[in-house]
N, C-alpha and C positions, 0 to 999 in steps of 0.2 A: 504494500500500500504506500502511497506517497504519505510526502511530511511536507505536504502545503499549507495546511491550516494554522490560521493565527484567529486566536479571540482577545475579545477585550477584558478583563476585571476589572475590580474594584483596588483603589490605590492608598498609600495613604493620605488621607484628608481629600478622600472622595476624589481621585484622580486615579482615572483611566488610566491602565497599563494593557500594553499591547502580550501578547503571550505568544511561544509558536518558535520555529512553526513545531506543531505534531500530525501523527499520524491520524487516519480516518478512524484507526481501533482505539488511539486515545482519544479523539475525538468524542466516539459513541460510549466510552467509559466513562466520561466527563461528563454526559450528559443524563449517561445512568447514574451515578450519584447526587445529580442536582447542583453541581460547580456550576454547569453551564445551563442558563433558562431559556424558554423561549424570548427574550427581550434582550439577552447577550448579543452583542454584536461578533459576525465572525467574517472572516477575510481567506478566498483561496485561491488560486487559478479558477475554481470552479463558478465563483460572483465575480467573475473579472476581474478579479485585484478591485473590489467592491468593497466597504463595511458594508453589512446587511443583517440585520436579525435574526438570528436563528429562525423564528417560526416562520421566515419566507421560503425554507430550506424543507421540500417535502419529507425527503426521508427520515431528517433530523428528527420534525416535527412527530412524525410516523412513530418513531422509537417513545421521544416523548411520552408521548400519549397511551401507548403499550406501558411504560413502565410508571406512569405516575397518572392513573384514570382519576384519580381524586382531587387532581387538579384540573379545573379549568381555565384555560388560556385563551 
């Protein structure tokens, strides 16, 4: 798998910090534990060298939703 992906977090004193790059399988690990939300911003080849929201990202959101139905987004 590639190691395209970059997201944003939380910094300190509320400043954005870029992360990455990681792989699609850290990626989806990051997202199964709730590090990464649907409102995280993430960056790959894949959104054009884009920020863009996780929940624009179907697959992403796919998994989401499989692993956290008790959320609504």
């Amino acid at each position: 798998m590639s190691a395209g992906w970059y997201y944003m977090a939380s910094g300190w004193l509320r400043k954005g910090r870029r992360l990455g790059p990681i792989t699609e399988h850290d990626l989806l690990l990051r997202i199964d534990s709730g590090k990464i939300m649907p409102q995280t911003l993430l960056q790959s080849a894949k959104t054009k060298g884009k920020w863009v929201p996780m929940k624009s990202i179907g697959p992403a959101m796919e998994r989401w939703r499989k692993l956290h139905p008790e959320i609504n987004e």
